[in-house]
C-alpha positions in Angstrom: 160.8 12.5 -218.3 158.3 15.1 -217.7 158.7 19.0 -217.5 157.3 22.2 -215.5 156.0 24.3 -218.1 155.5 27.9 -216.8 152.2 29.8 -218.6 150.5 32.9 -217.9 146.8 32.6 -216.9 145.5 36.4 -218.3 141.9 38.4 -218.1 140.4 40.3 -221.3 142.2 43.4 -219.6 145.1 41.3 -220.4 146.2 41.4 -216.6 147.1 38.3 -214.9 144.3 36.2 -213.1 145.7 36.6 -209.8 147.0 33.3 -207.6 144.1 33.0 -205.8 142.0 32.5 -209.4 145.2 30.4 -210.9 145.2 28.1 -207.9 141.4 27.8 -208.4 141.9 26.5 -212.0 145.0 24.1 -210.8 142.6 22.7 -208.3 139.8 21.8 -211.3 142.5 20.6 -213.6 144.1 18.1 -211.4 140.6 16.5 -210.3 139.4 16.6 -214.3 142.7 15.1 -215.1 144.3 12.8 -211.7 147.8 12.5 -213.1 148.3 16.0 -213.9 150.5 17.4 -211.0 149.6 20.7 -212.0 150.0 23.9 -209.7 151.0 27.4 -209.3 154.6 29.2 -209.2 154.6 32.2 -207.9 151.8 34.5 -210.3 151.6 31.4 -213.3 150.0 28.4 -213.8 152.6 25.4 -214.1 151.7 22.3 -216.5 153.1 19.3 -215.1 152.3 15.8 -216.7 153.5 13.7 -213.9 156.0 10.9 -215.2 156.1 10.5 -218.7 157.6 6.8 -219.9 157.2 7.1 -223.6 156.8 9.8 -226.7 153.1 8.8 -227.5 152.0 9.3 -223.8 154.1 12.9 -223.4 152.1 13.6 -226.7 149.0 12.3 -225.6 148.6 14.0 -222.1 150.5 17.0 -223.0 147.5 17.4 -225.6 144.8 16.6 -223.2 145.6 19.1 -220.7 146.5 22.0 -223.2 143.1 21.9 -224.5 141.4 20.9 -221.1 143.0 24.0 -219.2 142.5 26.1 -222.1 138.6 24.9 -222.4 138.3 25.5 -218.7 139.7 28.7 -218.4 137.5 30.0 -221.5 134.7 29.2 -219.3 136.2 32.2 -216.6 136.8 34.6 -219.9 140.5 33.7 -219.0 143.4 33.0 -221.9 146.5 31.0 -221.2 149.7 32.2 -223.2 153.1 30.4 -222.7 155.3 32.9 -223.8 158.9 33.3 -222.4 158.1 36.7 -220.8 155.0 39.1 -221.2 156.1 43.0 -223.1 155.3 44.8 -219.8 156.5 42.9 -217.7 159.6 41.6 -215.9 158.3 38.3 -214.4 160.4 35.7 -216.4 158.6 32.5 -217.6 160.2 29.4 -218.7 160.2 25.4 -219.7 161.5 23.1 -216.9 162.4 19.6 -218.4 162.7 16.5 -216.0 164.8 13.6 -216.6 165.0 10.5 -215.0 165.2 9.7 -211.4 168.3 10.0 -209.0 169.4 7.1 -207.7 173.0 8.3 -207.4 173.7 11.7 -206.4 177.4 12.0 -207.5 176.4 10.4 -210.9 173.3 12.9 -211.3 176.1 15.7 -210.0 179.1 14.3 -212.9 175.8 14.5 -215.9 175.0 17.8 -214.8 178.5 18.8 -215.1 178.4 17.4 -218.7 175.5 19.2 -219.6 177.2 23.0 -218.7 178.5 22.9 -222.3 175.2 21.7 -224.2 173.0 24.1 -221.9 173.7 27.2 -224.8 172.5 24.7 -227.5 169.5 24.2 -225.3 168.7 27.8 -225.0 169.4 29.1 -228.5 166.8 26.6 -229.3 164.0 27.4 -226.5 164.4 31.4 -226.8 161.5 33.2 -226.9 161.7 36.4 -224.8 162.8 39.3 -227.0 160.6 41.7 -225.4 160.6 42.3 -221.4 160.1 45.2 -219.2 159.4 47.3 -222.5 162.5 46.6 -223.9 162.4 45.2 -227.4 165.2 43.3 -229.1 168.9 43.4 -228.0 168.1 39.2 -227.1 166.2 36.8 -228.1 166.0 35.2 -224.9 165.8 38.6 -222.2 165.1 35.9 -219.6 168.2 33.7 -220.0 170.5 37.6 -220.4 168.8 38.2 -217.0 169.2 35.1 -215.6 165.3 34.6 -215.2 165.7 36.7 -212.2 167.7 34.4 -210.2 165.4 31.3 -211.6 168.2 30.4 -214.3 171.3 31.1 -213.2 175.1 29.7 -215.1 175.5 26.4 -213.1 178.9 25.7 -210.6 181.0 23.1 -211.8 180.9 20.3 -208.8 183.2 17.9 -207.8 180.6 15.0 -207.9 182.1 13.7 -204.2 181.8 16.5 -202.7 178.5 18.6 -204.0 175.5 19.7 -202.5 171.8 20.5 -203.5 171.4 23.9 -205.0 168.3 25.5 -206.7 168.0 27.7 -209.6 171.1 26.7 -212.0 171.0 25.8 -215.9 170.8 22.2 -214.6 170.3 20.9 -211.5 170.1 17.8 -209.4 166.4 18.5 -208.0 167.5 16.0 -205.1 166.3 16.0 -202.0 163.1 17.5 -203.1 162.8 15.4 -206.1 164.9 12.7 -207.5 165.4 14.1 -210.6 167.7 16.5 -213.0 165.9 19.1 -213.7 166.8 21.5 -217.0 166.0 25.4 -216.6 167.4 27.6 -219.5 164.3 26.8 -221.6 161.9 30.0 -221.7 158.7 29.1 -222.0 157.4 27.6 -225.3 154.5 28.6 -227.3 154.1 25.6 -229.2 153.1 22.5 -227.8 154.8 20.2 -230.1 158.0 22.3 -229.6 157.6 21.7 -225.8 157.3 17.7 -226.6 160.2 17.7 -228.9 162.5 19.7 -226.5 161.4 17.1 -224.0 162.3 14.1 -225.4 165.0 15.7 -227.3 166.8 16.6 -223.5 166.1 13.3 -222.4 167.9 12.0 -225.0 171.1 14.2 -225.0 170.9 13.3 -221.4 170.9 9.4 -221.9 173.7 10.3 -224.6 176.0 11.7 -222.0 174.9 9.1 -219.0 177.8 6.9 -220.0 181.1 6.3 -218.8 180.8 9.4 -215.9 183.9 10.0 -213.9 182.6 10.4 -209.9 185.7 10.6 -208.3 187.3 13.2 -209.5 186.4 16.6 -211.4 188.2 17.4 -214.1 187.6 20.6 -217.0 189.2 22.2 -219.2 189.6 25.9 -217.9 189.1 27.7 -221.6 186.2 25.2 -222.5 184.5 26.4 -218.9 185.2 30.1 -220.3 184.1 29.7 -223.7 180.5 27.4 -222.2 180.0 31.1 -220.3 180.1 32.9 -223.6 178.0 31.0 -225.6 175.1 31.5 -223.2 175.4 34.6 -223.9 175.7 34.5 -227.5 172.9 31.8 -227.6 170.3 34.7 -225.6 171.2 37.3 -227.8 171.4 35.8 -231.0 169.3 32.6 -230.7 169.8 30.0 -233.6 171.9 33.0 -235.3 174.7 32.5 -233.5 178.2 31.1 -233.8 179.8 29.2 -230.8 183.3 28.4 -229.9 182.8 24.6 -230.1 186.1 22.4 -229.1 188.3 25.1 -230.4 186.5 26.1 -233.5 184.0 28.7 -234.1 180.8 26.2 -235.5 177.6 27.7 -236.3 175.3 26.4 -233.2 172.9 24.4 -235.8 175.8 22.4 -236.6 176.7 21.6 -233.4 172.5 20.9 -232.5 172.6 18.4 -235.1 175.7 16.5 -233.8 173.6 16.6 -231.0 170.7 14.8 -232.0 173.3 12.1 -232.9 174.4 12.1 -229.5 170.8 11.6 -228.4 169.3 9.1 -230.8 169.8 6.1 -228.8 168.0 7.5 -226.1 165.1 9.0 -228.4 164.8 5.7 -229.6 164.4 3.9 -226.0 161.6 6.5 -225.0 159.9 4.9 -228.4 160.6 7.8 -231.2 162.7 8.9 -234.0 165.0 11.6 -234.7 163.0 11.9 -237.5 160.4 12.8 -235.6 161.4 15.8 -234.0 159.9 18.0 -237.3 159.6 21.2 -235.8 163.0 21.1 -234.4 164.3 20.1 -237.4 162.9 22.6 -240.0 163.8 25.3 -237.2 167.7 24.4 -237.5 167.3 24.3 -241.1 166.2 27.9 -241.5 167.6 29.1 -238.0 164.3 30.2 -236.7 163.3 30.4 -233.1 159.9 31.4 -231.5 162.0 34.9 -230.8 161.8 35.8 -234.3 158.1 34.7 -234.8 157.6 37.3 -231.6 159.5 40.1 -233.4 158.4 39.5 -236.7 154.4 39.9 -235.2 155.8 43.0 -233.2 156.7 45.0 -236.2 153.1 44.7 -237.3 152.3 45.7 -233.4 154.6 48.1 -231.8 152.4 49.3 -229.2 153.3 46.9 -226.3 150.0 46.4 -224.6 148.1 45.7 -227.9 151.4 43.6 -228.8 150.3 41.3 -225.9 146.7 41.4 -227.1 147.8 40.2 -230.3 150.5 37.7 -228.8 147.5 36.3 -226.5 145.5 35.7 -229.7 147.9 34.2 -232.2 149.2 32.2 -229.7 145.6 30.4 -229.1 146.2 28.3 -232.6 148.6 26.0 -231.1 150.3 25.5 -234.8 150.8 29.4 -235.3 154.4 28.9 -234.6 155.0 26.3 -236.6 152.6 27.9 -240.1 155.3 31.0 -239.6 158.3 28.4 -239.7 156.9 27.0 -243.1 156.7 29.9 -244.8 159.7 31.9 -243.0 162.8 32.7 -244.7 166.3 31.1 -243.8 168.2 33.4 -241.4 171.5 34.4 -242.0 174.5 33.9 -239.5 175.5 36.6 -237.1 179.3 37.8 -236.2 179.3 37.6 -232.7 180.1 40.7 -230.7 183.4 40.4 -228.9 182.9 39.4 -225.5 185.0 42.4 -224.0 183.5 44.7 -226.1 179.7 43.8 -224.2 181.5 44.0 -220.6 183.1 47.3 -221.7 179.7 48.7 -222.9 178.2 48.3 -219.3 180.6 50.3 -217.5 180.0 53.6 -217.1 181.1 55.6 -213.8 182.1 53.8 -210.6 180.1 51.0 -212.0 180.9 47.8 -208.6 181.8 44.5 -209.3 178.7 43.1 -208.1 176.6 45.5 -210.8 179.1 44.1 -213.8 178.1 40.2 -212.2 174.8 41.1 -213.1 175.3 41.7 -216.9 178.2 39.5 -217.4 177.6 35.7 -218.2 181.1 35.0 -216.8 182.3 33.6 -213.6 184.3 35.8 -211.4 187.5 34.5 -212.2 186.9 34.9 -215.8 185.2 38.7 -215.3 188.7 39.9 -213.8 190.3 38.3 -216.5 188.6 40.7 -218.9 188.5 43.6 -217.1 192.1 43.3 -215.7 192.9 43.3 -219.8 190.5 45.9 -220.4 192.1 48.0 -217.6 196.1 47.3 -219.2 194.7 48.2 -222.6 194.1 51.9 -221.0 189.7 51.7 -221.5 189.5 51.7 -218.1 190.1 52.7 -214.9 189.9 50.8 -211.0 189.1 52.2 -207.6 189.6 50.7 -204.8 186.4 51.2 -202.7 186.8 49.9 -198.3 182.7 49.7 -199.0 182.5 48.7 -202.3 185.7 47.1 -203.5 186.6 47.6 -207.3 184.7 50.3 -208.8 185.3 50.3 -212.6 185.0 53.9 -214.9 185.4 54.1 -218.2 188.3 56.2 -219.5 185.9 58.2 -222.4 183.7 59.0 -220.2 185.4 61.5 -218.3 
């Protein structure tokens, strides 16, 4: 296991370092520490431990070079912050986990298929980007509702026989560029013992579902693939508040994230932990708390968005302030999701295109028309049929 953890390197103005600085800073970090593979993507630095065979060693390193980078950089006058996206800005930033290596591409392709519906569990618990391009609230993930610009996108369901390498889904098989799977909804954590946790806690779940995979065929339940659509949405706007349809049921998603650290234990165990080891995860499913709300909670005492990130840059340098708020934070309440139809109808305006709906809708095509071809019969809606455009969508209020 290992992971790509995304952080931002910042000056005092609170501006980014700049690549050419960032690589600089890579380039120290991997000679100081040879097994770090650390690098740049795009304008952040990217922690990567190298392979990572056991739960001391992912503790161990993943100490070492949080406290080496951050000692280096403090040398330049520079702060590193891993936060799922910066107030101003729109550049997502998340967690990659790695698991395993490929040896067999349609087996790699049949567990990624098997982790579409565990992928909202995943990002309910990793969320921790309510505030983005100066918008505040809405989500507690911004990145994941956005797709992390194309960097996180809802993964294709792949008949195992016949798939190919793609780049830039939930989870992916990171063959032929690396042997590995590779999971991408996480934003990027604050806490460093959160990042370890979600680590080994993936690995797990993905040892859980390893068995008994089907590589000849492809077979899915239709309503499941819906319903695994709208709880990525539900787990980015309402984090460890919200309630999934789970196998036909709606289950609070803290019940179903402790079913799945059932479903992981045996794995947990092989990589030399406990369940009961994963505190942090733990204490946050007992009083559904994410980083999010930590980030919202410090933003009502800082509503100003540049000094937000001033203040962000700062707490953020305690690498237990995330988990002193948990202890003393209160236990969240459920939320009633919003209907599904209801969000789709709230982004249409006038002449609103297909292809500007696929960009707020966590739903597949098929599934989109669905809902807007019901929308449309229940008389909230109106189509136009565009030679340039195709199906243009207004909203019947509006005119």
């Amino acid at each position: 296991m290992g992971y790509d953890w995304e952080m931002a390197l910042l000056q005092e103005t609170m501006e980014s370092a700049g690549e050419k600085e960032i690589t600089r800073l890579a380039n120290d970090l991997r000679t100081l520490l040879p097994w770090s593979r650390v690098g740049i993507d795009l304008d952040l630095l990217e922690a990567r431990l190298g392979i990572i065979k056991n739960w001391d060693e992912l503790l161990e390193r993943n100490q070492t070079f949080l406290r080496q980078a951050k000692k280096v950089a403090g040398k330049r006058n520079y702060l590193i912050l891993p936060l799922g996206a910066r107030p101003t800005e729109e550049m997502p930033i998340g967690s990659h986990i790695h698991v395993g290596t490929v040896y067999d591409y349609p087996a790699a392709t049949a567990l990624t298929n098997q982790m579409m519906k565990y992928v909202p569990c995943f990002v309910a618990l990793m969320c921790n980007s309510p505030l983005s391009r100066f918008q505040v609230g809405g989500y507690k993930s911004l990145r994941v509702a956005h797709n992390a610009e194309w960097c996180s996108t809802p993964q294709r369901l792949q008949h195992p026989r016949f798939a190919r390498p793609s780049w830039g889904e939930d989870t992916s098989v990171k063959l032929p560029s690396k042997p590995t799977i590779e999971l991408r909804c996480g934003d990027s954590t604050s806490d460093p013992r959160l990042m370890c946790e979600c680590t080994i806690f993936t690995a797990g779940v993905m040892y859980g579902l390893s068995r008994n995979l089907e590589r000849k065929s492809l077979e899915y339940d239709p309503d499941e693939f819906f319903w695994n659509s709208v709880n990525r949405w539900r787990a980015a706007k309402y984090g460890l508040q919200a309630i999934f349809r789970w196998e036909g049921k709606e289950v609070p998603v803290t019940d179903v994230l402790k079913e799945m650290l059932n479903l992981a234990e045996e794995g947990i165990n092989l990589l030399g932990a406990e369940v009961g080891d994963l505190i942090t995860i733990a204490q946050m499913i007992e009083k559904r708390q994410t980083q999010a709300d930590f980030v919202l909670t410090i933003f009502e005492l800082e509503k100003d968005p540049h000094r937000l990130l001033r203040a962000l840059a700062t707490i953020f340098q305690d690498e237990e302030a995330f988990r002193k708020y948990l202890d003393r934070a209160p236990v969240l309440p459920l939320v009633e999701p919003m209907d599904i139809k209801d969000h789709i109808l709230s982004k249409i305006t006038v002449e609103i295109t297909l292809h500007d709906l696929s960009l707020f809708s966590p739903l597949s095509p098929w599934d989109l028309d669905r809902v807007l071809d019901e929308l449309e019969r229940d008389g909230l809606i109106e189509v136009k049929y565009d030679p340039i455009w195709g199906k243009m969508y207004t909203r019947k209020d509006l005119h």
